[in-house]
C-alpha positions as CSV (number, residue, x, y, z in Angstrom):
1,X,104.4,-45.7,88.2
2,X,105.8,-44.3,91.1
3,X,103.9,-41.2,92.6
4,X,105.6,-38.8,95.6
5,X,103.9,-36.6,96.7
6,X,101.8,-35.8,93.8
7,X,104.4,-36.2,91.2
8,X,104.5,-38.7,89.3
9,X,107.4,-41.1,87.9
10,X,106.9,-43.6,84.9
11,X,108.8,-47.2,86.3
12,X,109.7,-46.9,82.7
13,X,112.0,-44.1,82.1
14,X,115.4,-43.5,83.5
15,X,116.0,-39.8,85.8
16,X,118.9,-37.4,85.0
17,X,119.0,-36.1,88.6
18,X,121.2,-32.8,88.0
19,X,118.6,-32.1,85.1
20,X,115.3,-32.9,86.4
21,X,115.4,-35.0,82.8
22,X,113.7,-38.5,82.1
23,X,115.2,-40.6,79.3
24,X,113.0,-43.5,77.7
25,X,114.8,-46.3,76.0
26,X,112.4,-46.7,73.2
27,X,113.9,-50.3,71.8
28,X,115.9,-51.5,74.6
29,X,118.5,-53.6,73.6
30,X,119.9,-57.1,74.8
31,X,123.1,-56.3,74.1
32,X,124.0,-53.6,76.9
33,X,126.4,-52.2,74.2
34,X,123.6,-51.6,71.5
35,X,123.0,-48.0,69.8
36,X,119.3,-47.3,71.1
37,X,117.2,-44.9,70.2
38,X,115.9,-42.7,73.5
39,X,113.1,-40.3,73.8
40,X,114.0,-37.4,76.3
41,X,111.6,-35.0,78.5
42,X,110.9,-33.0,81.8
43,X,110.1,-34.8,84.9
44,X,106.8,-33.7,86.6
45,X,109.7,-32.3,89.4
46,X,111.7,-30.3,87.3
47,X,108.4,-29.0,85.4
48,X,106.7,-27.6,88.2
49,X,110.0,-26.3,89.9
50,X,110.4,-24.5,86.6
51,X,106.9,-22.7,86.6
52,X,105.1,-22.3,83.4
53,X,107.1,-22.7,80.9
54,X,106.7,-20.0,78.0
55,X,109.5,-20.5,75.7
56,X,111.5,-23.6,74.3
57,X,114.1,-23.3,71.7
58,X,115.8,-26.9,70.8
59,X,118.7,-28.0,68.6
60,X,117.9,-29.2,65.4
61,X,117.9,-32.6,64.5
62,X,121.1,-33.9,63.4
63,X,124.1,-32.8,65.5
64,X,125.7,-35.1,67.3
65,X,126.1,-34.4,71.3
66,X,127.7,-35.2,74.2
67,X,126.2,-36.0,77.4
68,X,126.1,-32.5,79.6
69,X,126.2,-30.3,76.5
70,X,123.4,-27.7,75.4
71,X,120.7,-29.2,73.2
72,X,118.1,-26.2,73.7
73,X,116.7,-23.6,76.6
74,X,113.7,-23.1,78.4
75,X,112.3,-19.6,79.8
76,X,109.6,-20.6,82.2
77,X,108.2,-17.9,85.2
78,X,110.6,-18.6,87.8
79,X,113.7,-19.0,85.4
80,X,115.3,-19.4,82.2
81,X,118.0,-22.5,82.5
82,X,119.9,-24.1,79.4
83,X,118.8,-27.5,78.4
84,X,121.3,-30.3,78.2
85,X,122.1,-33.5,77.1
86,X,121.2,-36.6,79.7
87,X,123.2,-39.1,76.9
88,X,125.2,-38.7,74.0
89,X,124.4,-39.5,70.8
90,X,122.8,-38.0,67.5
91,X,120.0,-35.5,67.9
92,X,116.9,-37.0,65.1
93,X,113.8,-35.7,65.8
94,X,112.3,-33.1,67.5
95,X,108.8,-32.8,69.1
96,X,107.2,-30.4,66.6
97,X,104.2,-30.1,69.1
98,X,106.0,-28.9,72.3
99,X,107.7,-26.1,70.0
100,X,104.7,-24.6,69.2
101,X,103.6,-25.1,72.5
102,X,105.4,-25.2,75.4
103,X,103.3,-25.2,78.0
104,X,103.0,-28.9,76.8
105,X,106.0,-29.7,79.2
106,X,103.6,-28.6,82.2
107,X,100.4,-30.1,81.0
108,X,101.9,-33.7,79.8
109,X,105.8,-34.2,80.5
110,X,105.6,-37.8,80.0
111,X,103.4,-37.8,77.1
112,X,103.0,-34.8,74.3
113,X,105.4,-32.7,75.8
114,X,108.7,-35.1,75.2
115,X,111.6,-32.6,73.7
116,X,113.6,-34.8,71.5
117,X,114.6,-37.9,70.4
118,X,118.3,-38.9,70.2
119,X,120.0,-42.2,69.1
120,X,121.6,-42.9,72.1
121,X,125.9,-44.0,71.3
122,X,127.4,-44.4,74.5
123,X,124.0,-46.0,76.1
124,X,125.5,-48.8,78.4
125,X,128.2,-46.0,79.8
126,X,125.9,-43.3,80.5
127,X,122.6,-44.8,82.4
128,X,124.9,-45.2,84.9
129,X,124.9,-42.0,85.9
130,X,121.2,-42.1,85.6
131,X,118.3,-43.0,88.2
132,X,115.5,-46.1,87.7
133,X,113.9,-48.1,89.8
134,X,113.5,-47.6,93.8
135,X,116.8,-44.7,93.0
136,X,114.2,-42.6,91.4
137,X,111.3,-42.5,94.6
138,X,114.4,-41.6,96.9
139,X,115.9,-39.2,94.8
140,X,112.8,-37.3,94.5
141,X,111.9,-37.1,98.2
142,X,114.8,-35.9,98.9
143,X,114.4,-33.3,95.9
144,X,111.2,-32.2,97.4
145,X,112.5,-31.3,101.0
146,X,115.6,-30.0,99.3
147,X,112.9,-28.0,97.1
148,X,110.5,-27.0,99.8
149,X,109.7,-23.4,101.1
């Protein structure tokens, strides 16, 4: 895990950097072209820039989306922002628990407070506009000075 000052990043997960978003392949595939499921969440980042977060309303499972469009909204203390799509893919299971609490995405982002799940279609395309590895620790350096008042 990779920990910046004071906020952490699971090696594990891949960063949507526009959306403060983590994405976790949950059966990574060998086949780079492979349908793979993904769970999606809040980085530690994005969740405290947001504030406490208050209300979350999400998409229900089943549509099928497109990487950059709305899958829910957030109203948190400092802001209310849409939610959207890191990957593309179908929408199948939402975290029941976060709903009926959302302060879940401040209290565990990486853990009880994941949003949703979605069968990830266009996988091999789209991580490529996402951040893992050594990206993530410079991205969020950079984030934090960007971020800092």
């Amino acid at each position: 895990m990779a920990s910046v000052d004071g906020y952490d990043f699971p090696a594990d997960r891949w960063y949507d950097p526009r959306e403060h978003l983590w994405v976790l392949p949950e059966h990574p595939a060998a086949d780079d072209d492979a349908i793979i499921n993904v769970r999606i969440g809040i980085d530690a980042l994005g969740q405290h820039l947001l504030g406490e977060v208050v209300y979350l309303e999400l998409l229900e499972p089943g549509p099928e989306v497109l990487r950059g469009q709305p899958i829910g909204s957030l109203e948190a203390e400092k802001m209310v922002r849409p939610l959207v799509a890191p990957v593309s893919g179908l929408v199948f299971a939402v975290n029941p628990a976060v709903r009926a609490t959302p302060r879940l995405l401040n209290s565990a982002p990486y853990d009880a407070g994941w949003l949703l799940r979605i069968r990830a279609t266009r996988w091999a395309d789209e991580r490529r506009d996402l951040l893992f590895g050594e990206a993530v620790t410079a991205w969020a350096r950079s984030e934090i000075e960007a971020n800092a008042t």
